[in-house]
C-alpha positions as CSV (number, residue, x, y, z in Angstrom):
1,X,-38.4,30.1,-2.3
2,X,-36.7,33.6,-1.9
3,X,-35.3,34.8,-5.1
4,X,-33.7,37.9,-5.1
5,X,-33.8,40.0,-7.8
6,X,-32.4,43.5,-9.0
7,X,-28.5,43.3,-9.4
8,X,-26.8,45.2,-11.0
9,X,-26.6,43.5,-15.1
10,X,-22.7,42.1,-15.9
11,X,-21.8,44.2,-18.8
12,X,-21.4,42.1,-22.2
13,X,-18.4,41.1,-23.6
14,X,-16.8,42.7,-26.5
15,X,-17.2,40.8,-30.0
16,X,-13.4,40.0,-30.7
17,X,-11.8,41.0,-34.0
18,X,-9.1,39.2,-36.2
19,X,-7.5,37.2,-34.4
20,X,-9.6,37.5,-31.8
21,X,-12.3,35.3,-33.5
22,X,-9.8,32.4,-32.8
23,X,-10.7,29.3,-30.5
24,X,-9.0,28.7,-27.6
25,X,-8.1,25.1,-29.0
26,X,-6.8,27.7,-32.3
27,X,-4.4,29.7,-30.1
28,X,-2.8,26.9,-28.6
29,X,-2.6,24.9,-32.0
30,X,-0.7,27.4,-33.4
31,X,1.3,28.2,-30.1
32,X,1.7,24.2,-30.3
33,X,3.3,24.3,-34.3
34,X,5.9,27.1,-33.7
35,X,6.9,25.3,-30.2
36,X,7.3,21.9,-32.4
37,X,9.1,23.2,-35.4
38,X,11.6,24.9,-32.6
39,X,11.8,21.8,-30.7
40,X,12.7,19.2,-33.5
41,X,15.4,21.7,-34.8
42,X,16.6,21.6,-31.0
43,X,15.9,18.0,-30.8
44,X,17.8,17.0,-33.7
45,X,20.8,19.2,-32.8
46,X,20.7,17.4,-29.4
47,X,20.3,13.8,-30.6
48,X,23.5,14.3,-32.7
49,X,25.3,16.3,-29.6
50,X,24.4,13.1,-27.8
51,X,25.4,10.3,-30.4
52,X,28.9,12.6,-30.7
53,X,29.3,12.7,-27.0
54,X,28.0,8.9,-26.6
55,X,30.9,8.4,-29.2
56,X,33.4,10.0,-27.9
57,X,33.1,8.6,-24.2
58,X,33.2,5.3,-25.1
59,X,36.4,5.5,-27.6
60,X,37.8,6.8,-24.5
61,X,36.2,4.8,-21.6
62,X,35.3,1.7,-23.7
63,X,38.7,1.3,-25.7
64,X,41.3,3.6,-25.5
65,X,41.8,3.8,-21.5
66,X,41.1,-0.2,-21.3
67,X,43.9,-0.3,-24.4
68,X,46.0,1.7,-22.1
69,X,45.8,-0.3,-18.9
70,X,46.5,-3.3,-20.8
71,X,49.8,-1.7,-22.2
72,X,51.0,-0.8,-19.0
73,X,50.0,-4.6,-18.1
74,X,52.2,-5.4,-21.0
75,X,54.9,-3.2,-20.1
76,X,55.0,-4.7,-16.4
77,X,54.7,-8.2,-17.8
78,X,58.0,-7.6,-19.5
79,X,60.3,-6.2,-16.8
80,X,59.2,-8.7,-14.8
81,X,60.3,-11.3,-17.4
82,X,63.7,-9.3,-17.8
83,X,64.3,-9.6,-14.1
84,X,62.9,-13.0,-13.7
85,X,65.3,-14.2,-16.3
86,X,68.4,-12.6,-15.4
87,X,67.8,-14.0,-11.6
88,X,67.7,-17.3,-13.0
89,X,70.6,-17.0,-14.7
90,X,72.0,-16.2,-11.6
91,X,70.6,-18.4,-9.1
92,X,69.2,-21.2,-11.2
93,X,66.6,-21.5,-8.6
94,X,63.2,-22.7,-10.4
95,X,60.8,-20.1,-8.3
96,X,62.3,-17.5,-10.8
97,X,61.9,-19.3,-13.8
98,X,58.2,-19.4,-12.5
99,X,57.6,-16.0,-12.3
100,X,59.3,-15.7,-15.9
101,X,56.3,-18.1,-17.3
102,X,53.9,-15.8,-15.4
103,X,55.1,-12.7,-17.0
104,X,54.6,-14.5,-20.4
105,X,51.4,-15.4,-19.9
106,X,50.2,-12.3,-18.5
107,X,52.0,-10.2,-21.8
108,X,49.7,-12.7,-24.0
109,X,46.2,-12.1,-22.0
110,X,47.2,-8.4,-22.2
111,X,47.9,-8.7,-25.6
112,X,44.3,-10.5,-26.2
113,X,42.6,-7.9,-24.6
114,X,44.3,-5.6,-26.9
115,X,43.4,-7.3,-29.7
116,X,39.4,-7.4,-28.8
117,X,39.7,-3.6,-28.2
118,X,41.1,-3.1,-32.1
119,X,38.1,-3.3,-34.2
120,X,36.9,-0.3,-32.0
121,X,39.9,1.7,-31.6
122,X,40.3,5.0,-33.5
123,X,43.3,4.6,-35.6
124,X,43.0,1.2,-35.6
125,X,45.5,0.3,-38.5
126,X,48.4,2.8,-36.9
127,X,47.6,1.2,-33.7
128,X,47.9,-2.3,-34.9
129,X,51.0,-1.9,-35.9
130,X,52.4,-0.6,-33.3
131,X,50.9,-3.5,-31.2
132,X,52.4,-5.9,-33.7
133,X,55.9,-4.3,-33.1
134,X,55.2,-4.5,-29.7
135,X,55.1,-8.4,-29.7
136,X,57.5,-8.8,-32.4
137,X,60.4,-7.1,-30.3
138,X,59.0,-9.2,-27.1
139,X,59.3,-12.4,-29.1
140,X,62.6,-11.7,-30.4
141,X,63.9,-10.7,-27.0
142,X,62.5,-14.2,-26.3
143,X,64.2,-15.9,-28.5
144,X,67.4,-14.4,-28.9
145,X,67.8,-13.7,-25.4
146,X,65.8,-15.5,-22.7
147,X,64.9,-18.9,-23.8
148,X,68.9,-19.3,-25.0
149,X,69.8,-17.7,-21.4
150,X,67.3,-20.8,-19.8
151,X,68.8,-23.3,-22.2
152,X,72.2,-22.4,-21.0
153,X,71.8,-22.2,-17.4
154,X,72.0,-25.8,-16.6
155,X,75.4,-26.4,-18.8
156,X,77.5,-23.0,-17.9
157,X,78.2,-20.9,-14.3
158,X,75.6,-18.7,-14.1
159,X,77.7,-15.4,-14.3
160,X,79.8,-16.8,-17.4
161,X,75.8,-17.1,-18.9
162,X,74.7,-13.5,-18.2
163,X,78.0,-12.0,-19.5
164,X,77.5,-13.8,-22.8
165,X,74.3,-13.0,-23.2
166,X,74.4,-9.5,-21.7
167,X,75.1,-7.1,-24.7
168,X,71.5,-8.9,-26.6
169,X,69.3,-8.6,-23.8
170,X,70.2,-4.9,-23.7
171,X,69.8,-4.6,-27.6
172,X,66.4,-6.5,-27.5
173,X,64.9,-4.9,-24.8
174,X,66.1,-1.4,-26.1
175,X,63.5,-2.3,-28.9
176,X,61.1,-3.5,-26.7
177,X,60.9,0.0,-24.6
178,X,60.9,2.0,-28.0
179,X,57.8,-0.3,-29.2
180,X,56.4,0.1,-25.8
181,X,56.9,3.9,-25.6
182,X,55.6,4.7,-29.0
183,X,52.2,2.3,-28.3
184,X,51.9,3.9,-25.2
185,X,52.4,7.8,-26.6
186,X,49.4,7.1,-29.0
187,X,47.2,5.8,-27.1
188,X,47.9,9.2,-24.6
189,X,47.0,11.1,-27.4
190,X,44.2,9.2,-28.6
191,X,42.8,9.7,-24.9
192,X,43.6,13.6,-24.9
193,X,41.7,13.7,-28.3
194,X,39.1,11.9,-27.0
195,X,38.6,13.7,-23.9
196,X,38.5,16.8,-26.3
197,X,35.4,15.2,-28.2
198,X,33.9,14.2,-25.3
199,X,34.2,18.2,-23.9
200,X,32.9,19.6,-27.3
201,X,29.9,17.5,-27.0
202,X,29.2,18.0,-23.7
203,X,28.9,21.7,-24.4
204,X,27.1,21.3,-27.6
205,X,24.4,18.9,-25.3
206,X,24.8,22.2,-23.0
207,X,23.8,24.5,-25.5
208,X,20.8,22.6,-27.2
209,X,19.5,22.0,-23.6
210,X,20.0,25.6,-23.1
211,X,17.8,26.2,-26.3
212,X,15.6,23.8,-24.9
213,X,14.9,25.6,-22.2
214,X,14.4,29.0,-23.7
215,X,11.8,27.6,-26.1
216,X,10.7,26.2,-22.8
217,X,10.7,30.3,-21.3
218,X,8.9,31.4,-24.6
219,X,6.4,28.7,-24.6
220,X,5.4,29.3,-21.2
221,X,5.3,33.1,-21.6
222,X,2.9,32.6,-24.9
223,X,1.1,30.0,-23.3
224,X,0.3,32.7,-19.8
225,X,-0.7,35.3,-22.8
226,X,-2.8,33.1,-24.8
227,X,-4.8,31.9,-21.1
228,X,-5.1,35.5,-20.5
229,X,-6.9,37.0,-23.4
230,X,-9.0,33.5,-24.3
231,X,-9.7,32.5,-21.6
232,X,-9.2,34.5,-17.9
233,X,-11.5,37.3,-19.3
234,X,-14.3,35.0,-20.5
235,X,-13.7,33.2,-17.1
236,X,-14.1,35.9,-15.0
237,X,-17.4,37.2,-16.8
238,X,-18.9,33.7,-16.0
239,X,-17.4,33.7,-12.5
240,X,-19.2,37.4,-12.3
241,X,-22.5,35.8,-13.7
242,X,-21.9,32.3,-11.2
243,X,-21.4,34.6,-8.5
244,X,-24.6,36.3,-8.7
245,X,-26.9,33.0,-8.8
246,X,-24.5,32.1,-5.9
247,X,-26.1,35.0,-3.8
248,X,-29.4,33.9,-4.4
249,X,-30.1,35.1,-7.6
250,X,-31.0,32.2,-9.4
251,X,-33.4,33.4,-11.8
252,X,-30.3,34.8,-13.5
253,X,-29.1,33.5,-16.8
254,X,-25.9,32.3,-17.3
255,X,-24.2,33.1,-20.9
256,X,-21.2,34.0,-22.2
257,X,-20.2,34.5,-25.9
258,X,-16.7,33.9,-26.6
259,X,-14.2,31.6,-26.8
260,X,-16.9,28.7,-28.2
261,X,-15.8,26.1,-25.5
262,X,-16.4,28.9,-22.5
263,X,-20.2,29.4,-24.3
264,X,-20.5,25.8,-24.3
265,X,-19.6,25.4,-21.0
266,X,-22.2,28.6,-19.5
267,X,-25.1,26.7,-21.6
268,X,-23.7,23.5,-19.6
269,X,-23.9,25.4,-16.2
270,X,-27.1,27.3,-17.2
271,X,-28.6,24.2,-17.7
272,X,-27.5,22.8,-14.8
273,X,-28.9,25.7,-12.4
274,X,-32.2,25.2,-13.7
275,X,-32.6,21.0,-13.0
276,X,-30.9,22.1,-9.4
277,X,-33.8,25.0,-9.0
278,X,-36.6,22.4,-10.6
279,X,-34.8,19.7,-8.1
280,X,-34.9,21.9,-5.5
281,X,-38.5,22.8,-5.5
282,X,-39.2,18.7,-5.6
283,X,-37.1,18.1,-2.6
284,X,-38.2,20.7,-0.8
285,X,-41.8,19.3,-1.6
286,X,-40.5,15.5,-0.8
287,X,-38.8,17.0,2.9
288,X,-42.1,18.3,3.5
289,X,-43.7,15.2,3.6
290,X,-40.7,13.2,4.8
291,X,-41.4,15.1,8.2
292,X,-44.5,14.4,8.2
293,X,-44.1,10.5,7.6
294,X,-41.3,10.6,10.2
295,X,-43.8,11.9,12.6
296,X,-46.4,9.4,12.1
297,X,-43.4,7.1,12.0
298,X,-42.7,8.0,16.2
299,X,-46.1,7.8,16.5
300,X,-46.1,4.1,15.1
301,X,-43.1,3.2,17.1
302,X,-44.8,4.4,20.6
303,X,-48.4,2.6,19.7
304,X,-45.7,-1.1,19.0
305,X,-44.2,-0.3,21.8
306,X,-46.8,-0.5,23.9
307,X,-48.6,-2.9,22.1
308,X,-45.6,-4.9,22.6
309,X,-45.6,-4.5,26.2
310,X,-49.2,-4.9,26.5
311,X,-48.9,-8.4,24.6
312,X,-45.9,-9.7,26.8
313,X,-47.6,-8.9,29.5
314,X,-51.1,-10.5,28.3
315,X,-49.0,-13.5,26.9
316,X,-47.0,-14.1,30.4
317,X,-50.3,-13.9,32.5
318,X,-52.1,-17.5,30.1
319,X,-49.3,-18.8,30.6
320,X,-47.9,-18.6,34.3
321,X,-52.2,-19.7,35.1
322,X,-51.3,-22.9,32.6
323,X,-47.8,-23.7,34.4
324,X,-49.6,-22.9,37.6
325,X,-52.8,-25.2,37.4
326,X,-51.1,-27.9,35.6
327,X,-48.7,-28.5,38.7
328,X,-51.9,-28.1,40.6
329,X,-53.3,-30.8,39.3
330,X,-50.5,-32.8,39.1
331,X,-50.0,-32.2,42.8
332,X,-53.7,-33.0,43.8
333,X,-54.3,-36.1,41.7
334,X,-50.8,-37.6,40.7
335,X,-51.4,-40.0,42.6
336,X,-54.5,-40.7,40.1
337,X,-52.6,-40.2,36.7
338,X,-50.4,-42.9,35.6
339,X,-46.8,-42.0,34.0
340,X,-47.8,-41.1,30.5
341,X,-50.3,-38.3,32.1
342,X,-47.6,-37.0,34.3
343,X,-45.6,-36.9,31.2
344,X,-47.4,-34.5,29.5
345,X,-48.3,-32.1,32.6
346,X,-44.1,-32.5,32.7
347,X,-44.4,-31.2,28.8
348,X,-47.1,-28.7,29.3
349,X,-45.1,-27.0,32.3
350,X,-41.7,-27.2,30.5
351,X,-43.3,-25.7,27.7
352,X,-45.2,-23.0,28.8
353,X,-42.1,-22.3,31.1
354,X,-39.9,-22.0,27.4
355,X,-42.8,-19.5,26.0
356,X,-42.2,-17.3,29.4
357,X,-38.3,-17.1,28.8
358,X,-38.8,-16.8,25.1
359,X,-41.1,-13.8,25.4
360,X,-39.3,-12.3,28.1
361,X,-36.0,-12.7,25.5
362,X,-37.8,-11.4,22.5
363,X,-38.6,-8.1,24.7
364,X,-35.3,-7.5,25.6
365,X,-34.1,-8.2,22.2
366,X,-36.5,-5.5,20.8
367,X,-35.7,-2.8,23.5
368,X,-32.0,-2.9,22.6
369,X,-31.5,0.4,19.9
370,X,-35.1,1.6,21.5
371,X,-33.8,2.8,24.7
372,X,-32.2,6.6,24.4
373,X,-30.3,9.2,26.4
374,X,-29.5,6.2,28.7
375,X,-25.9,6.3,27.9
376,X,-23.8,7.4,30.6
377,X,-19.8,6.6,31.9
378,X,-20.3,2.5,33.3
379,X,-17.4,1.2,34.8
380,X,-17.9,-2.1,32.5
381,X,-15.7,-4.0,35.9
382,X,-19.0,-3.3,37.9
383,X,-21.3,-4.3,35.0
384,X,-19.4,-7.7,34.8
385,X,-19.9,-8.0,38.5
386,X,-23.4,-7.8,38.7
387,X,-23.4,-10.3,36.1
388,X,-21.5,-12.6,37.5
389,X,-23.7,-11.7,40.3
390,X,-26.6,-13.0,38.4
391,X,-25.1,-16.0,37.9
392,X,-23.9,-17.4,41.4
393,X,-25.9,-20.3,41.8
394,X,-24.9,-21.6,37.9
395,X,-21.4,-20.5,38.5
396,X,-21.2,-22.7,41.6
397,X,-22.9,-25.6,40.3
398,X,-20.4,-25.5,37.5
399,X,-17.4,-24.9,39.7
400,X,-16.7,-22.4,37.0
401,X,-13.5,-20.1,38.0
402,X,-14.0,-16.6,36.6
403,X,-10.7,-14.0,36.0
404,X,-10.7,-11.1,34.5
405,X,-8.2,-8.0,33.7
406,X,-8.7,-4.7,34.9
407,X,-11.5,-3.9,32.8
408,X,-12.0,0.4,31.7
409,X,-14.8,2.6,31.7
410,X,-16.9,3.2,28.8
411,X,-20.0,5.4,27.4
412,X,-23.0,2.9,27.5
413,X,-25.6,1.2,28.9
414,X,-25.4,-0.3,32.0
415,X,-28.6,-2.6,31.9
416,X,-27.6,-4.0,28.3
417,X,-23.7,-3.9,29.0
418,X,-24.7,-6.2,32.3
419,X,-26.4,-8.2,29.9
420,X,-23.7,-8.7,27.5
421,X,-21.7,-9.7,30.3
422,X,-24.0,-12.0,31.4
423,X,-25.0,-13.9,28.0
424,X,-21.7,-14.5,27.4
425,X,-20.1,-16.1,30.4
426,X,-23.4,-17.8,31.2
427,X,-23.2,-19.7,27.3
428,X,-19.2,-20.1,28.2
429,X,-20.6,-21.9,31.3
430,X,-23.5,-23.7,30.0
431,X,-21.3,-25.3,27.1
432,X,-18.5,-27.0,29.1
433,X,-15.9,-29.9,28.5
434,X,-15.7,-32.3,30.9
435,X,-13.4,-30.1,33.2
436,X,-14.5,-27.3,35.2
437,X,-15.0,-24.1,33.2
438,X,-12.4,-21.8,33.3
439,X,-12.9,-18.1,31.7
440,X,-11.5,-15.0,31.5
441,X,-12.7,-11.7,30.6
442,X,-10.2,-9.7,28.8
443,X,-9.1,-6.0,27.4
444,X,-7.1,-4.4,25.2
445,X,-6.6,-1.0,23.3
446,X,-7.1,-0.9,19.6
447,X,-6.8,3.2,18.6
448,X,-10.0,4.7,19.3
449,X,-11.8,1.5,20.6
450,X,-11.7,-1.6,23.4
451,X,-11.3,-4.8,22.5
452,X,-12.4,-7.2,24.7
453,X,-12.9,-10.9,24.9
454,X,-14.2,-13.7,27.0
455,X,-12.0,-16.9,27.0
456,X,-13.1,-20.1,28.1
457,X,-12.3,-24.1,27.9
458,X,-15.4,-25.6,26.9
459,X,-16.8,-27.8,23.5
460,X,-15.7,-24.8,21.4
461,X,-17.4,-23.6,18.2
462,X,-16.8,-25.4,14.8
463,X,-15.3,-22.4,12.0
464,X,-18.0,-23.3,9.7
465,X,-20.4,-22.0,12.3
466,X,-18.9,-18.8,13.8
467,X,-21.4,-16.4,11.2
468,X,-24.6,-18.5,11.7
469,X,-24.3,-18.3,15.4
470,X,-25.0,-14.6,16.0
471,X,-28.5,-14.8,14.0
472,X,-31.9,-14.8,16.1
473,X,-32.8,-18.4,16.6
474,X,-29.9,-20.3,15.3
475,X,-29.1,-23.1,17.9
476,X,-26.4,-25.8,17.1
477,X,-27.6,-28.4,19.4
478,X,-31.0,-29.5,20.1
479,X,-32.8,-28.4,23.5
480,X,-32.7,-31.6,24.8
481,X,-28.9,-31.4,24.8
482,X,-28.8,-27.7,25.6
483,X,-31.5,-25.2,27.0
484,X,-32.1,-21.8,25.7
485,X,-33.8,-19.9,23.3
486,X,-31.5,-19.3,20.3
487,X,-31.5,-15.3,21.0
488,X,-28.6,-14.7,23.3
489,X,-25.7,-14.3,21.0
490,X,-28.0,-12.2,18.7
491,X,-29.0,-10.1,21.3
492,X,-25.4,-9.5,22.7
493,X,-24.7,-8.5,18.7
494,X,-27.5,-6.4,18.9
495,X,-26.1,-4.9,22.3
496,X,-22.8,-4.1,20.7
497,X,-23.8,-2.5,17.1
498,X,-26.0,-0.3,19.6
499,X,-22.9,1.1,21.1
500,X,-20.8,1.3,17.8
501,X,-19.1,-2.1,18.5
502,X,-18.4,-5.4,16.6
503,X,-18.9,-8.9,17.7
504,X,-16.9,-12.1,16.1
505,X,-15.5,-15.3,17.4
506,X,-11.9,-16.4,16.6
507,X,-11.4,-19.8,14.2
508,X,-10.6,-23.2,16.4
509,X,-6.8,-23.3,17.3
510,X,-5.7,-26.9,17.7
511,X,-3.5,-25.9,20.2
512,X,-5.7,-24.2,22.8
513,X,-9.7,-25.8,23.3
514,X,-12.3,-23.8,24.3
515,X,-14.0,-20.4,22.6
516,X,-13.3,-17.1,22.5
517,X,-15.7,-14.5,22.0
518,X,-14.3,-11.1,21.1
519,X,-16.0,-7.7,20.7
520,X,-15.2,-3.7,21.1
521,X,-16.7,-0.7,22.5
522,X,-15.3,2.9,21.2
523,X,-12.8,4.6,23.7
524,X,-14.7,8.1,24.5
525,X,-13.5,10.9,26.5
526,X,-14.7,8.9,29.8
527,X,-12.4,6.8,29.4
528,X,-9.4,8.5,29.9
């Protein structure tokens, strides 16, 4: 380890005096009392500039300019009775003495919302009154005056009845309008008084929220003093000192004096640089031998791999000589060896035959992962045709019908992507309906990856099933129903993790039979 030494010593920092000798956590408490004893005088002074204002809008908004509206109702209510009446008396046609019983009833609902506005209006009592003047002079109008005008109507000519009653409807309703006016003058100046609370406690709310916001100012400007002088300058010291170890210095200490917290903290650091450097040394230690275990580790892998080749090809040899010499001798005395014997030269070939395949599987399965700077640009349309290729003579004993799309280039392998190919449309072949196999090999862009997939119509694949299948050696059927080995799907797994891929099955749709396999390969610059 290179550990430099010989800079330049930070200077120490000053011992502080009076006030000085205060913790950070010290400063800010006191900062924090003065900011809350301003804060609840401001706060209280807003709370009642709210309750005043909150007050003051809903005498006006809540009451008074609902009062108001109602009165105006009120007031319309009654000309339209006046006129109402005085066309019946008229006309004696019925449609006016229909709007006259509207008019009534909409004077009474005015009058009942009036009267649930009272026990909130200002000036309730004055304001009552002059409501109950109100609907004295409209009954009296009423009753002096309309109802003896609709009594009348049917007995006398209508113009005889409006010149007798004439001189009270004008004496009634002159009472009425002064009523009317006086209500409606109150209310106008309750609503101008109210509008002047509501301004006075919108600018009280103004100025505490002003205040507010200059304690805000203060607090702030304290707050940048207080950060400066206990804690900025003890921060920059131990920036200084972590700068130092930071250039390679770390045998240098880390301390600082003041505020308490800030010497805390440099012990903390401090501490920490010396597990790092006693880490450090360890790991560099453990890298040293992790090297050297990596390089017995490629020396391991070469000695398998041959050893792997060597005992394939050892394996094969026994076992194409026991195929061989069995048919042999079944050839040269079957005509000596009753059924049973052929039988088992039958079992004897098959199996030897199912060892070949099997060993020739498990090699291809290892060599997947093992095989680098083979990756080149495969147009993956070629790779499928070489494995259809592969499979002619299944493909027309099936009378399978293959389709594709227009499939892209990739990054890969061209052996193991052949492969892939080829495992999968030779399963979607072996494991057919009763109708000839129909597949199709698809594509389609997902962001920075293919997706492809390879359709077909056969027996399909139950949903409990679609994980266990892609493990080594997992068969659904037995291999007198279906040949094979059990490592095709895992090896087409293998093929496609290799190249940064995933490999799944979609569920059974009731709707469609059949399987479809999908899987991706990433979209690299080849592509486009």
């Amino acid at each position: 380890m290179n550990v430099r030494h010989g800079l330049r010593p930070l200077p120490a920092a000053t011992p502080a005096t009076g006030f000085g000798k205060l913790r950070v956590g010290q400063w800010f408490l006191l900062a924090g009392v003065f900011i809350l004893m301003v804060f609840t005088v401001a706060g209280a002074f807003t709370v009642i500039s709210i309750e005043e204002t909150r007050e003051a809008r809903v005498a006006v908004v809540d009451v008074v300019d609902p009062a108001a509206l109602r009165a105006l109702e009120i007031s319309n209510a009654l000309t339209s009775q006046e006129s109402s009446v005085r066309a019946y008396g008229r006309t004696n046609e019925e449609a006016s003495l229909q709007d006259y019983r509207k008019a009534v009833a909409a004077e009474a609902g005015a009058l009942t919302a009036i009267d649930g506005l009272m026990s909130r209006m200002p000036e309730k009592r004055t304001v009552a009154a002059e409501v109950a003047r109100l609907k004295a002079a409209g009954e009296a109008w009423r009753r002096d005056y309309a109802e003896k005008l609709i009594a009348s109507v049917p007995t006398l000519k209508t113009e005889a009845s409006n010149r007798q009653n004439a001189p009270v409807n004008a004496a009634r309703f002159t009472e009425i309008r002064q009523s009317l006016t006086a209500l409606q003058d109150h209310l106008n100046r309750l609503h101008v008084e109210g509008g002047l609370r509501l301004e006075r406690g919108w600018q009280a709310l103004y100025l505490a929220l002003g205040g507010v916001a200059g304690v805000l100012v203060l607090a702030g400007i304290g707050s940048v003093l207080i950060v400066r002088h206990a804690v900025l300058r003890p921060m920059a010291e131990l920036n200084g000192q972590v700068r130092a170890v930071a250039q390679g210095d770390f045998e240098h200490k880390l301390r600082v004096e003041r505020p308490s917290e800030l010497a805390e903290l440099s012990s903390h650091v401090d501490a920490m640089r010396r597990r790092i450097l006693t880490e450090w040394r360890r790991a560099s230690e453990a890298q040293s031998k992790l090297e050297e275990q990596t390089t017995e580790l490629r020396r391991s892998n070469g000695e398998l791999e041959q050893f792997a080749y060597v005992a394939s090809h050892d394996l094969q040899e026994p076992l194409r000589k026991v195929a061989s010499f069995t048919q042999m001798l079944d050839q040269r005395y079957g005509d000596q060896l009753d059924d049973r014997a052929k039988q088992y030269i039958a079992f004897a070939v098959d199996g030897a035959k199912r060892m070949q395949l099997l060993i020739n599987d498990l090699l291809d399965f290892s060599r997947v992962g093992r095989l680098g700077g083979e990756r080149t640009a495969i147009d993956t349309g070629l790779s499928l045709q070489a494995a259809l290729n592969n499979l002619a003579v299944t493909i027309e004993d099936a009378g399978a019908t293959i389709s594709s799309d227009d499939l892209p280039t990739v990054h890969g392998n061209r052996a193991q992507l052949t492969q892939l190919f080829q495992n999968l449309v030779g399963n979607a072949v072996k494991f057919r309906s009763q109708e000839p196999p129909r597949i199709h090999i698809g594509v389609r862009r997902d962001g920075d990856m293919w997706e492809f997939s390879c359709a077909d119509n056969g027996i399909g694949i139950e949903s409990k099933y679609t994980d266990r299948i892609f493990l080594i050696f997992q068969r659904l059927h037995g291999r007198d129903v279906y040949a094979g080995t059990g490592i095709g799907l895992a090896l087409c797994k293998k093929i496609v993790e290799y190249h940064g891929g995933r490999i799944w099955v979609d569920g059974e749709e009731p709707d469609r039979p059949g399987t479809t396999f999908r899987w991706t390969l990433p979209y690299g610059d080849t592509d486009e």
